[in-house]
ChimeraX commands (.cxc) that place a marker at each C-alpha (Angstrom):
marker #1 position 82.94,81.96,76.07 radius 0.5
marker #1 position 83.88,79.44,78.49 radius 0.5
marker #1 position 87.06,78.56,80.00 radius 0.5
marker #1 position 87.44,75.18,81.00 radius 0.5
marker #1 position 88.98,74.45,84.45 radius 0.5
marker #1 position 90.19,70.74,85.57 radius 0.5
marker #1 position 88.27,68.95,88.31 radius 0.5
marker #1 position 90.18,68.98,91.58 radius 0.5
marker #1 position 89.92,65.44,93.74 radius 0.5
marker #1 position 87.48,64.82,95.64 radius 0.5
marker #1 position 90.14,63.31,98.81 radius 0.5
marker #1 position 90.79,66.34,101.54 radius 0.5
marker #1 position 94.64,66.20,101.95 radius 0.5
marker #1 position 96.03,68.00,105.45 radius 0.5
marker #1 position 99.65,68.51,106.08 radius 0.5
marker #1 position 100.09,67.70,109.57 radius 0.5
marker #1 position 102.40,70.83,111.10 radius 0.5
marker #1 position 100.31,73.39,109.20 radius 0.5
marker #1 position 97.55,71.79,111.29 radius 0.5
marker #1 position 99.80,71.74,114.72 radius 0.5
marker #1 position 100.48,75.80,113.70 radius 0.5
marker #1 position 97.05,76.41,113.12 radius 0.5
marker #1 position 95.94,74.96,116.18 radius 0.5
marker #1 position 98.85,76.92,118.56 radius 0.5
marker #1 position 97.13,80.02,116.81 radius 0.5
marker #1 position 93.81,79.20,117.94 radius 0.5
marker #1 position 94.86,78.57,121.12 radius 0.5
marker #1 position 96.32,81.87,121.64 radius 0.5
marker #1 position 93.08,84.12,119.83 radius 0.5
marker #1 position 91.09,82.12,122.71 radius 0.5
marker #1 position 93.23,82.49,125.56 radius 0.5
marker #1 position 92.48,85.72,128.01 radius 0.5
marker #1 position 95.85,86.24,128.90 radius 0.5
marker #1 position 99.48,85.52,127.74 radius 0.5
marker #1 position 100.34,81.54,127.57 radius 0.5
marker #1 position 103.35,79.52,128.63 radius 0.5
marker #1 position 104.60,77.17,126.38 radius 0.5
marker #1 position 103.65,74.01,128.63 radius 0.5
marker #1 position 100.51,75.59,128.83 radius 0.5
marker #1 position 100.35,75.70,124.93 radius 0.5
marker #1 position 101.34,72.06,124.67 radius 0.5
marker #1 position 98.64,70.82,126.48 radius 0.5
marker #1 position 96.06,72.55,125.08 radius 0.5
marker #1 position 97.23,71.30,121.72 radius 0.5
marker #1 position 98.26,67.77,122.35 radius 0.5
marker #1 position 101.62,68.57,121.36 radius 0.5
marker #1 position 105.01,67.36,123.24 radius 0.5
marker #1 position 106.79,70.59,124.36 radius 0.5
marker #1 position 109.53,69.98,122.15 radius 0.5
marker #1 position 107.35,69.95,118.61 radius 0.5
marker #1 position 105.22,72.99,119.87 radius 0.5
marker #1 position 109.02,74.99,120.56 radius 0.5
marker #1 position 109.98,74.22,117.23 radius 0.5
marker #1 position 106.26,75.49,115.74 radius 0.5
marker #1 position 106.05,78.24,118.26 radius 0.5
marker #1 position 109.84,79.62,117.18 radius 0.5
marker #1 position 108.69,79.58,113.09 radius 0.5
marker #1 position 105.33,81.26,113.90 radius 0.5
marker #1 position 107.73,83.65,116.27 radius 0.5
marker #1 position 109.74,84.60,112.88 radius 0.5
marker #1 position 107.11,84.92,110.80 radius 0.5
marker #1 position 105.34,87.72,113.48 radius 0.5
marker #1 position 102.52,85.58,113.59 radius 0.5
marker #1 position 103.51,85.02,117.46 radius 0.5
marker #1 position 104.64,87.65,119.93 radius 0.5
marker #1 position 106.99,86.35,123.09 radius 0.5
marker #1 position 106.92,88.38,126.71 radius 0.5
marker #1 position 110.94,88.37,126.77 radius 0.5
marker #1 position 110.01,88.88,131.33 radius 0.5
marker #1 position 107.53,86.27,131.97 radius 0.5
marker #1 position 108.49,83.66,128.66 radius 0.5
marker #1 position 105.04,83.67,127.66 radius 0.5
marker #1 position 103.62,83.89,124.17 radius 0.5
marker #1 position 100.87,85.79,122.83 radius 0.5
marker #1 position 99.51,86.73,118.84 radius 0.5
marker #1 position 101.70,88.57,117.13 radius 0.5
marker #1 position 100.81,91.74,114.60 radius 0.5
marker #1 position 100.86,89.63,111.84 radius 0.5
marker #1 position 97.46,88.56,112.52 radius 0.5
marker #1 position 96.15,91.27,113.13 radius 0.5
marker #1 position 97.44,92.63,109.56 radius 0.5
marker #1 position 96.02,90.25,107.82 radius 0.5
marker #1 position 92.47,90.83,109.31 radius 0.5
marker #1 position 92.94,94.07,108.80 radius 0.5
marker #1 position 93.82,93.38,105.08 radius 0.5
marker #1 position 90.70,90.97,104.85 radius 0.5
marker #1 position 88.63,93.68,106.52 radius 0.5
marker #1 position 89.54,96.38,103.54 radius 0.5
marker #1 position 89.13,94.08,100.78 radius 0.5
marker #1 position 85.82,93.83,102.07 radius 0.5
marker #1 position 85.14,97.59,102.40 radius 0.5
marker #1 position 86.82,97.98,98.70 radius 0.5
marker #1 position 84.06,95.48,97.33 radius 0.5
marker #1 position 81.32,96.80,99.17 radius 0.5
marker #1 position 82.68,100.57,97.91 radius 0.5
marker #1 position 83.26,99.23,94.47 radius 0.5
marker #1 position 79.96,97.84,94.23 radius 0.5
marker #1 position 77.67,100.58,93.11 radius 0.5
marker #1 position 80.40,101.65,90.42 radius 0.5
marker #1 position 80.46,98.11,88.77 radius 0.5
marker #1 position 77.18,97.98,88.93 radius 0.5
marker #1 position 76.97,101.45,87.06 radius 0.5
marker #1 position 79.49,100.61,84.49 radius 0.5
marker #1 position 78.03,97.00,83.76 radius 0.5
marker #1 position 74.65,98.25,82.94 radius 0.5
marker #1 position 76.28,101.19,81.08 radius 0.5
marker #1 position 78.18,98.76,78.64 radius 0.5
marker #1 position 76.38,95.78,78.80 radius 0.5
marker #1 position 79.42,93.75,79.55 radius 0.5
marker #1 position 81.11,91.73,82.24 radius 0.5
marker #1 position 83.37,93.71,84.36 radius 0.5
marker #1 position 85.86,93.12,87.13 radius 0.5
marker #1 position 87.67,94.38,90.04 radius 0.5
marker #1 position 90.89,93.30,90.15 radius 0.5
marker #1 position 93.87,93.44,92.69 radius 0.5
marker #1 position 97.29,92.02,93.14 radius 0.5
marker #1 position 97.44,89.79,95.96 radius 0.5
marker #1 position 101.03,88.89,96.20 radius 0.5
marker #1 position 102.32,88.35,92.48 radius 0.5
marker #1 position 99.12,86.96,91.33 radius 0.5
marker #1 position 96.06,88.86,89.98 radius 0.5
marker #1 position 93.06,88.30,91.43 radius 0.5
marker #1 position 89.16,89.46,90.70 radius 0.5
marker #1 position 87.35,90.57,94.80 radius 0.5
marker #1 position 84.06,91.45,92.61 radius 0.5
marker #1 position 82.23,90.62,89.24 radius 0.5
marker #1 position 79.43,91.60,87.56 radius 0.5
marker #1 position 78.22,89.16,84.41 radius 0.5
marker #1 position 77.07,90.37,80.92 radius 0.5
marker #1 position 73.80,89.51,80.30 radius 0.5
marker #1 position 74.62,88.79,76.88 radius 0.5
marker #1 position 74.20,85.26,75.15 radius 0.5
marker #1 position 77.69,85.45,74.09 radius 0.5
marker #1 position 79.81,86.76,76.99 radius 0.5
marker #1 position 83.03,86.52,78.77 radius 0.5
marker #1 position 83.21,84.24,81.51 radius 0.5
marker #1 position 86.44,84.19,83.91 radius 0.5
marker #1 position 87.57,82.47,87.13 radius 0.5
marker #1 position 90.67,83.48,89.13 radius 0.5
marker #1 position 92.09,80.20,88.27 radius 0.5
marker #1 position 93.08,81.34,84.73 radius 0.5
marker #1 position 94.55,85.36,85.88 radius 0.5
marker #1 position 97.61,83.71,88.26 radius 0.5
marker #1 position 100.92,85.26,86.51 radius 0.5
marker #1 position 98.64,87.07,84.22 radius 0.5
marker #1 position 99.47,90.31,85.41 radius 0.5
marker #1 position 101.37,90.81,82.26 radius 0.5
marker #1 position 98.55,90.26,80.19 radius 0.5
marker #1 position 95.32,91.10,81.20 radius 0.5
marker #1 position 94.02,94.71,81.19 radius 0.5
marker #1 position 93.50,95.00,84.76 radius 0.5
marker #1 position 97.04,93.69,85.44 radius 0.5
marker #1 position 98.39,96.19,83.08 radius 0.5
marker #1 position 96.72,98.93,84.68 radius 0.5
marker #1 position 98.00,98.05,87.77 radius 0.5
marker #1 position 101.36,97.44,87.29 radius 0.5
marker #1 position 102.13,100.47,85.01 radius 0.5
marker #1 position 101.74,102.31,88.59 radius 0.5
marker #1 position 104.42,100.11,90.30 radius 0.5
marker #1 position 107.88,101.01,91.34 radius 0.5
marker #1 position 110.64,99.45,89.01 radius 0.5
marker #1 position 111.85,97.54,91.35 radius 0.5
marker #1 position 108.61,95.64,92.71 radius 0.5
marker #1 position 107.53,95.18,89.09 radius 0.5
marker #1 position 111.34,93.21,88.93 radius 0.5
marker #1 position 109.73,91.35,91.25 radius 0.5
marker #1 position 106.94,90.35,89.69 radius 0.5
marker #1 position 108.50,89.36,86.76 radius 0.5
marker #1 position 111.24,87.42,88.50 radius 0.5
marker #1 position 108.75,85.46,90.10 radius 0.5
marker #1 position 106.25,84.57,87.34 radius 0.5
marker #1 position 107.87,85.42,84.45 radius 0.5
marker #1 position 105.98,86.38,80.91 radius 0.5
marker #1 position 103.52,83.16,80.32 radius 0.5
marker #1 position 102.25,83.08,77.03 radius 0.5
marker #1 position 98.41,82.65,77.18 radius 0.5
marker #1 position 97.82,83.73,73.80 radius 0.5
marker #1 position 100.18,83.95,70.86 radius 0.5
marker #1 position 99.82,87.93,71.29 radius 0.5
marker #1 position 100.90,87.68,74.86 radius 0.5
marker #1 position 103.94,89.99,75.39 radius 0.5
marker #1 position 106.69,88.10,76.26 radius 0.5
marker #1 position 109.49,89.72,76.72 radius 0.5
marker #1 position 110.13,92.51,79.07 radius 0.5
marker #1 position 111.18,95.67,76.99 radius 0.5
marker #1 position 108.08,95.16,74.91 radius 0.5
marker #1 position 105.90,95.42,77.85 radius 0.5
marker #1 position 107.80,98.11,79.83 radius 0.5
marker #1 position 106.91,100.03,76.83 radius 0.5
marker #1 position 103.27,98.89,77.03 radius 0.5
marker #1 position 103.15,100.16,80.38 radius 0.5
marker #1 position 104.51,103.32,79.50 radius 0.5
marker #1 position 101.47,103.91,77.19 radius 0.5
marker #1 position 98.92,103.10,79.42 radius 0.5
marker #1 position 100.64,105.23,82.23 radius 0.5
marker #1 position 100.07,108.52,79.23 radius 0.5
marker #1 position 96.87,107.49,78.18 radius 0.5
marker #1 position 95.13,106.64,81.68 radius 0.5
marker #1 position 94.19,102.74,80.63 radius 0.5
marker #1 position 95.22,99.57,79.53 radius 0.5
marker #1 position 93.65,97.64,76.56 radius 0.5
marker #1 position 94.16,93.87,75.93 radius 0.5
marker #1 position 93.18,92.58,72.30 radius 0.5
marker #1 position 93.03,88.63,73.27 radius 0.5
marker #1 position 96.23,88.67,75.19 radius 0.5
marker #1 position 95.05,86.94,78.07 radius 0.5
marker #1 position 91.59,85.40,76.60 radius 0.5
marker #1 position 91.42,84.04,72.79 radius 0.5
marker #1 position 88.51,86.21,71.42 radius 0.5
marker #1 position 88.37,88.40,74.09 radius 0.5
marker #1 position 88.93,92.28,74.54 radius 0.5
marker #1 position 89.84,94.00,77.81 radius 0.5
marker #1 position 89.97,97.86,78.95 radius 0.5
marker #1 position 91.05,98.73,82.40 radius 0.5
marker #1 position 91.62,101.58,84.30 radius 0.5
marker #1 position 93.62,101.61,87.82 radius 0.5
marker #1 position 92.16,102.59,91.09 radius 0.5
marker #1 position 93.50,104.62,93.84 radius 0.5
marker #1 position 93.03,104.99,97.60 radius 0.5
marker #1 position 93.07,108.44,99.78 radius 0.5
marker #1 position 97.10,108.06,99.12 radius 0.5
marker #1 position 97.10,108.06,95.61 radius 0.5
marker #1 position 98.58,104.72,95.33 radius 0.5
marker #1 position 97.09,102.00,93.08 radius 0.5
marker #1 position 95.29,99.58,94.82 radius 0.5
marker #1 position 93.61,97.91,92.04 radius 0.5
marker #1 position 91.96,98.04,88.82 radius 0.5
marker #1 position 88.24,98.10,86.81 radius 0.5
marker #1 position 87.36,96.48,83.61 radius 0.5
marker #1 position 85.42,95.77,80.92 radius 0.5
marker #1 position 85.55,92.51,79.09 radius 0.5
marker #1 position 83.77,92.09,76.08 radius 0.5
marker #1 position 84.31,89.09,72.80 radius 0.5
marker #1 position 85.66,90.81,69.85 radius 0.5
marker #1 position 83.23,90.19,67.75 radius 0.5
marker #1 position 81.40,93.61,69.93 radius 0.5
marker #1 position 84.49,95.10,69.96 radius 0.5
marker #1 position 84.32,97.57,66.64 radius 0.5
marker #1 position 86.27,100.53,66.80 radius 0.5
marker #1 position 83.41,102.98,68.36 radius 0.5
marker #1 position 82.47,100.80,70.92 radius 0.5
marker #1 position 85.58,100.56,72.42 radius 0.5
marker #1 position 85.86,104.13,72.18 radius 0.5
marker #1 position 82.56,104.41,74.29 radius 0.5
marker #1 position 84.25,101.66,76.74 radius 0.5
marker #1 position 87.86,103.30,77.07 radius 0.5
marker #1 position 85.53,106.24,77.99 radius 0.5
marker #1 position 83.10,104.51,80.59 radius 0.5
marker #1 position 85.73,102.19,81.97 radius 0.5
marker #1 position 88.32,105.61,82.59 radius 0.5
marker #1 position 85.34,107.40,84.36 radius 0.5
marker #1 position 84.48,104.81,86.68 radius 0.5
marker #1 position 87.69,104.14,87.98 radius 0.5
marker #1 position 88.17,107.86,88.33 radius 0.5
marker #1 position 84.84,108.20,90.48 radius 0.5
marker #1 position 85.65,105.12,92.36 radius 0.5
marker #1 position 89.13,106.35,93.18 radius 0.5
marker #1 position 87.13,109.60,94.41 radius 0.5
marker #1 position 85.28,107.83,96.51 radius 0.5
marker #1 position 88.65,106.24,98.20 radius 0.5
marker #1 position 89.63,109.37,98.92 radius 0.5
marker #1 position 92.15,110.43,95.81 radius 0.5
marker #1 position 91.35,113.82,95.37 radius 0.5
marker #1 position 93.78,113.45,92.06 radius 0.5
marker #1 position 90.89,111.60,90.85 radius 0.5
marker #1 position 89.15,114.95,90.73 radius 0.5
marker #1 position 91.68,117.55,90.60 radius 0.5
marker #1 position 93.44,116.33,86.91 radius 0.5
marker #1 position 96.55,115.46,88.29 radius 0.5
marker #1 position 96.59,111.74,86.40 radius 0.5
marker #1 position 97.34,111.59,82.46 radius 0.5
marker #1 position 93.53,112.31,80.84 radius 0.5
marker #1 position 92.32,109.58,78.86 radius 0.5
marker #1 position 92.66,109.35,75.12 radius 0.5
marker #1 position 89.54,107.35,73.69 radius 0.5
marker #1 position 90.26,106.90,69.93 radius 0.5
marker #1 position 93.95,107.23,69.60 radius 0.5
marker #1 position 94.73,104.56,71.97 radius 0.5
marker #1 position 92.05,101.69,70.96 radius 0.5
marker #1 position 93.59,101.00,67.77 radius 0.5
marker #1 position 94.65,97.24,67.45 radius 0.5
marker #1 position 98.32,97.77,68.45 radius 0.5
marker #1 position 97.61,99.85,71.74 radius 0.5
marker #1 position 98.53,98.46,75.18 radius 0.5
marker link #1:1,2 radius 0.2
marker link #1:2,3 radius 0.2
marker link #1:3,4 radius 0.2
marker link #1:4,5 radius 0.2
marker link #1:5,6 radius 0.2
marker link #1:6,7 radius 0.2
marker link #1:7,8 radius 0.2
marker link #1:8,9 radius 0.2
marker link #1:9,10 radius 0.2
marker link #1:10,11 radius 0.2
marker link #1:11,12 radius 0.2
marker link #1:12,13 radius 0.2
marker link #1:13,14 radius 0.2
marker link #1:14,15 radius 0.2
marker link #1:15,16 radius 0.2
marker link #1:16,17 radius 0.2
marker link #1:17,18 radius 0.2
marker link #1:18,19 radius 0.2
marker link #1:19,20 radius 0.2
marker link #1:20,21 radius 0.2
marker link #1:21,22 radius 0.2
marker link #1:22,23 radius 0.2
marker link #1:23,24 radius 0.2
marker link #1:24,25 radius 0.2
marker link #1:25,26 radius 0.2
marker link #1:26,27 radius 0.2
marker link #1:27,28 radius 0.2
marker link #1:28,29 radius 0.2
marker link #1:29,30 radius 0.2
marker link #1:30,31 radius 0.2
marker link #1:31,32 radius 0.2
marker link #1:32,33 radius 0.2
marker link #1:33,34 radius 0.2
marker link #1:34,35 radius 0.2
marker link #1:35,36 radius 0.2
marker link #1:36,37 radius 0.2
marker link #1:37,38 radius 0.2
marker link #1:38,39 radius 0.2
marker link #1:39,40 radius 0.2
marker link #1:40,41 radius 0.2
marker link #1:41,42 radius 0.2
marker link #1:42,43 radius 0.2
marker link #1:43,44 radius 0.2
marker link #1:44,45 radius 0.2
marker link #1:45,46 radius 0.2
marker link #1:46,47 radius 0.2
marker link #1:47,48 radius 0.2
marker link #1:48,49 radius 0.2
marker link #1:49,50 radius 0.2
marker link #1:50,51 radius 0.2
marker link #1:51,52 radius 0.2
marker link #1:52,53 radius 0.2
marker link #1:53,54 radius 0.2
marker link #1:54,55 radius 0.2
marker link #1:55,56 radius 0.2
marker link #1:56,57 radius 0.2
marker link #1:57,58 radius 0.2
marker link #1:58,59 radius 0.2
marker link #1:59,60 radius 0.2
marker link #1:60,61 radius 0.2
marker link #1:61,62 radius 0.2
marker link #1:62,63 radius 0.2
marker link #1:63,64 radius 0.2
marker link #1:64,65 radius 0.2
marker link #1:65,66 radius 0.2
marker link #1:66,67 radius 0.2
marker link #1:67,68 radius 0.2
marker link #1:68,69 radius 0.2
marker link #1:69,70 radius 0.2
marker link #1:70,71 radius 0.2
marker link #1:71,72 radius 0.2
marker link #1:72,73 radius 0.2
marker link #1:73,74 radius 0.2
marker link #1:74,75 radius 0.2
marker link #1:75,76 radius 0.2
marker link #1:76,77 radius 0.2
marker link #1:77,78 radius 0.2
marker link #1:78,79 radius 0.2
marker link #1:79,80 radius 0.2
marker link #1:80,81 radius 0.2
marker link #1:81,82 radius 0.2
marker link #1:82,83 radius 0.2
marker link #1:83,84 radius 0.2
marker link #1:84,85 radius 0.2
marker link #1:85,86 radius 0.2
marker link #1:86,87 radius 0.2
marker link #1:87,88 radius 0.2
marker link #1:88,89 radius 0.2
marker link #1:89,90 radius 0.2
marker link #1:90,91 radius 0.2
marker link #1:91,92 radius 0.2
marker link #1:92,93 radius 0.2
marker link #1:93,94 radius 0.2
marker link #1:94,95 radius 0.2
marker link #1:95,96 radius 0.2
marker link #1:96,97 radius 0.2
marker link #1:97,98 radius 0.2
marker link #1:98,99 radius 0.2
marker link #1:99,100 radius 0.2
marker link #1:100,101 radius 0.2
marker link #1:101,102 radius 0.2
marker link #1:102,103 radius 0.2
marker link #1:103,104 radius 0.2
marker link #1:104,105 radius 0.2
marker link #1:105,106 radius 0.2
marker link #1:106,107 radius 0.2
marker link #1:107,108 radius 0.2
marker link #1:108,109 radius 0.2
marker link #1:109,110 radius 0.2
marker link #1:110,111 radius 0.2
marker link #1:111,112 radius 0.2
marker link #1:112,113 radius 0.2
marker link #1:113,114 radius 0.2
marker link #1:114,115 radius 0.2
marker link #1:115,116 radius 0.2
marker link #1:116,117 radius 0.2
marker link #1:117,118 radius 0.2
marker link #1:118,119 radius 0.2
marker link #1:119,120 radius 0.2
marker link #1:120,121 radius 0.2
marker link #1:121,122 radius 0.2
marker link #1:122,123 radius 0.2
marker link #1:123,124 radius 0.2
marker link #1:124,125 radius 0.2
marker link #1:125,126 radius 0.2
marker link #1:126,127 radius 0.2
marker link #1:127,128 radius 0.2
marker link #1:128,129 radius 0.2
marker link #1:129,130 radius 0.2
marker link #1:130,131 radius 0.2
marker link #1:131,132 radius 0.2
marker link #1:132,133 radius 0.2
marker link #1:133,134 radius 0.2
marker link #1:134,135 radius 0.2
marker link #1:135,136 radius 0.2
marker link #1:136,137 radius 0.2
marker link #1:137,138 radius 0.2
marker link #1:138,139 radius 0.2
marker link #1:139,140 radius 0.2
marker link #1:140,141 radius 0.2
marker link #1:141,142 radius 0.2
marker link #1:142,143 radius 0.2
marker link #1:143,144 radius 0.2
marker link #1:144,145 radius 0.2
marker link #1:145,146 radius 0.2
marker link #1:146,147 radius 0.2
marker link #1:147,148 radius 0.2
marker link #1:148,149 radius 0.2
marker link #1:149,150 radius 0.2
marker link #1:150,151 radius 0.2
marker link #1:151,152 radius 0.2
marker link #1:152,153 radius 0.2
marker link #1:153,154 radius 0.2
marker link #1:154,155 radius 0.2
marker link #1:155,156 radius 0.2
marker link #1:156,157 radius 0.2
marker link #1:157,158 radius 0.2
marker link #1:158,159 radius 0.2
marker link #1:159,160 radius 0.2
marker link #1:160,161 radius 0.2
marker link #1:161,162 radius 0.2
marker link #1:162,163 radius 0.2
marker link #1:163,164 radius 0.2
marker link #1:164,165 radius 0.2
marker link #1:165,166 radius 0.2
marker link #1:166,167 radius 0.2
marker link #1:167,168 radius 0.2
marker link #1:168,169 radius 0.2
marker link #1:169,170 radius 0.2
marker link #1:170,171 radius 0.2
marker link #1:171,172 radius 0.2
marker link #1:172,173 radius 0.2
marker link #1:173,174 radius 0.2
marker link #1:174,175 radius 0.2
marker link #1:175,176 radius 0.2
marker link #1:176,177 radius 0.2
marker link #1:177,178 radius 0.2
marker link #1:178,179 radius 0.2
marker link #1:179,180 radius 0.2
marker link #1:180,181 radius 0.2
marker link #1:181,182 radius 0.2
marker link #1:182,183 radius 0.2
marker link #1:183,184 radius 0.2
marker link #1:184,185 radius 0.2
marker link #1:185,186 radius 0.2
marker link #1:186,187 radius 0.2
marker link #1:187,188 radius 0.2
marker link #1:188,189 radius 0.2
marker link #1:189,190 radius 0.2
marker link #1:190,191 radius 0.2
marker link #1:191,192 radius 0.2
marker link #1:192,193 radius 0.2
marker link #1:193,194 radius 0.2
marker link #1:194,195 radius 0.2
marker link #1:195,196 radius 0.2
marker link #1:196,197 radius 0.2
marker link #1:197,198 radius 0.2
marker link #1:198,199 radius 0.2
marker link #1:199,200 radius 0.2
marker link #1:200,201 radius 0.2
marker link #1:201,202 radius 0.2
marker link #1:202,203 radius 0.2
marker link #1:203,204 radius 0.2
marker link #1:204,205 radius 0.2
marker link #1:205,206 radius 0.2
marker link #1:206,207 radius 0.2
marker link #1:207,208 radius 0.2
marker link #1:208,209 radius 0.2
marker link #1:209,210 radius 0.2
marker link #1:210,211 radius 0.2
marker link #1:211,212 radius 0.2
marker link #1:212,213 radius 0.2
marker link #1:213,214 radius 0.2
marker link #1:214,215 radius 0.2
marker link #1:215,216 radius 0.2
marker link #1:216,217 radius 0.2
marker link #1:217,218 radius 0.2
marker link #1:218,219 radius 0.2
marker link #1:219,220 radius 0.2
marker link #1:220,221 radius 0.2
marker link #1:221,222 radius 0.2
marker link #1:222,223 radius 0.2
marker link #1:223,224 radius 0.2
marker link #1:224,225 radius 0.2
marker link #1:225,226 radius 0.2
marker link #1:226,227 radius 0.2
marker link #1:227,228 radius 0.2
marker link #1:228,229 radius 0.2
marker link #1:229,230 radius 0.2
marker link #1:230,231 radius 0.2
marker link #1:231,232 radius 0.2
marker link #1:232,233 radius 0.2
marker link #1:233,234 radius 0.2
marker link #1:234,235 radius 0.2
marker link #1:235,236 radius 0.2
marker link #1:236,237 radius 0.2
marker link #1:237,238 radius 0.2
marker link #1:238,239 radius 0.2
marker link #1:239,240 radius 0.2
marker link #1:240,241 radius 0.2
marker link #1:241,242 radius 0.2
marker link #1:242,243 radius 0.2
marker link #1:243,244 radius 0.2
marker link #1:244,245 radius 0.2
marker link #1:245,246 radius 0.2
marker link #1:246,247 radius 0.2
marker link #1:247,248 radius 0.2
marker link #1:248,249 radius 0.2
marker link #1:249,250 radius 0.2
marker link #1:250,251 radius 0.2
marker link #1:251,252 radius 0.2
marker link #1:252,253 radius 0.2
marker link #1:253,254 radius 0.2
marker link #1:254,255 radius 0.2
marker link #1:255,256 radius 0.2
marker link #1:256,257 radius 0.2
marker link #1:257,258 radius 0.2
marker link #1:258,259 radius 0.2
marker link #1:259,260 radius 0.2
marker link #1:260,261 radius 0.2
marker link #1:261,262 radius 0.2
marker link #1:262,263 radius 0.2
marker link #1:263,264 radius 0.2
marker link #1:264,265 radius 0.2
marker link #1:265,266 radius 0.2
marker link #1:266,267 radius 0.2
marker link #1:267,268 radius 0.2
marker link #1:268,269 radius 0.2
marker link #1:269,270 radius 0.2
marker link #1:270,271 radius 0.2
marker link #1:271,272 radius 0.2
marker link #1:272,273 radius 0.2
marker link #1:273,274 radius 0.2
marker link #1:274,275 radius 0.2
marker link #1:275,276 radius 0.2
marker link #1:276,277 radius 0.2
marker link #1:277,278 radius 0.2
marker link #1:278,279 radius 0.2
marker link #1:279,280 radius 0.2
marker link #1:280,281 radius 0.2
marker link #1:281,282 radius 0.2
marker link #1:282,283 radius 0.2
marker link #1:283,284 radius 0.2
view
């Protein structure tokens, strides 16, 4: 099962200030010391006047720091929160890794790790099915889809009210199948049934002729960071082996989470899992 994605233009289009930002930025990460803003200007080719103007948005943003003595500028901490961000993703993965690998061989599907980055689901690390028939995703397709993909589900079940307000104020309920929920009680009460039953289960809400089970992840904290899952077309999808996936899926998030560092992982302090019950064709 392929999904088809439209051919982006060949022509590279730039927009000019985001350039001009960029450049003040590397400018700074290179400098030894703490620059003046003439000093800035010249190593950018910028008048002093358009580099103030870049220099004060980058200033708001946290992405530059200012020396209120000497005037001079410097990176700010937003940088160095974003590295820091790109840095854990990149542990997460390499963590991940072994688990996905685990639970793809154990199923024989294609699985996923999934995070929210911003409002927008997105998969860090897949593993194929080596199946003739299989699903085949691209992070093209899971923007807004929080709502109704497993791995979304499982993740924002775990979410303060007021951030998953957010969310939906922002992206709203698209319709990607004509079983998509789309309207907010409905999946408020979804959510509420995957927080008791320790996963989330989409029946071709998100893909036509395509079943997903996800469980969420959770870092030395406890808090959801992400979420594993198991994709599989219905037509391998029978009633016992979902069973045997809600079961595989729920143990590899927990021993992934363990690995994190969430002793609840290990302790029994989430909902336990509840294979059959849940995987009948109305469950979340």
């Amino acid at each position: 099962m392929t999904e088809g994605v439209a051919a982006m233009p060949d022509e590279r289009r730039t927009i000019q200030s985001v350039e001009r930002a960029l450049d003040i930025l590397e400018v700074l990460a290179t400098g030894a010391d703490e620059m003046r803003l003439n000093e800035i200007a010249r190593a950018t080719h910028l008048n002093t006047s358009t580099c103030h103007h870049l220099i004060s948005t980058l200033l708001d943003r946290g992405y530059v720091g200012q020396n209120p003595r000497g005037r001079t500028y410097f990176l700010g901490n937003k940088t160095l929160e974003l590295s820091r961000s790109r840095a854990a993703m990149i542990d997460l993965v390499q963590i991940a890794m072994p688990t996905l690998r685990s639970l793809n061989q154990g199923t024989g599907e294609t699985v996923h790790l999934d995070v929210l980055r911003g409002h927008d689901l997105t998969t860090v690390a897949k593993l194929d099915s080596q199946h003739a028939v299989r699903v085949v995703t691209d992070n093209a397709t899971k923007a807004g889809a929080a709502h109704a993909a497993a791995t979304g589900k499982a993740i924002l079940a775990w979410l303060p009210e007021t951030e998953l307000n957010r969310i939906l104020a922002d992206k709203g309920l698209q319709a990607f199948t004509d079983v998509t929920i789309r309207s907010k009680d409905e999946l408020v009460e979804n959510l509420g049934l995957v927080r008791r039953q320790g996963f989330a289960i989409d029946r071709e809400e998100h893909q036509p002729g395509v079943v997903g089970v996800a469980a969420a992840i959770r870092n030395h904290s406890g808090a959801v960071i992400g979420a594993l899952s198991c994709s599989m077309p219905t037509m391998r999808a029978d009633r016992d082996q979902l069973a045997r996936v809600c079961d595989q899926v729920t143990a590899a998030a927990a021993a992934l989470s363990l690995r994190l560092g969430d002793a609840g992982a290990d302790a029994g302090d989430r909902p336990a899992p509840r294979p059959l019950p849940a995987c009948r064709p109305s469950a979340a």
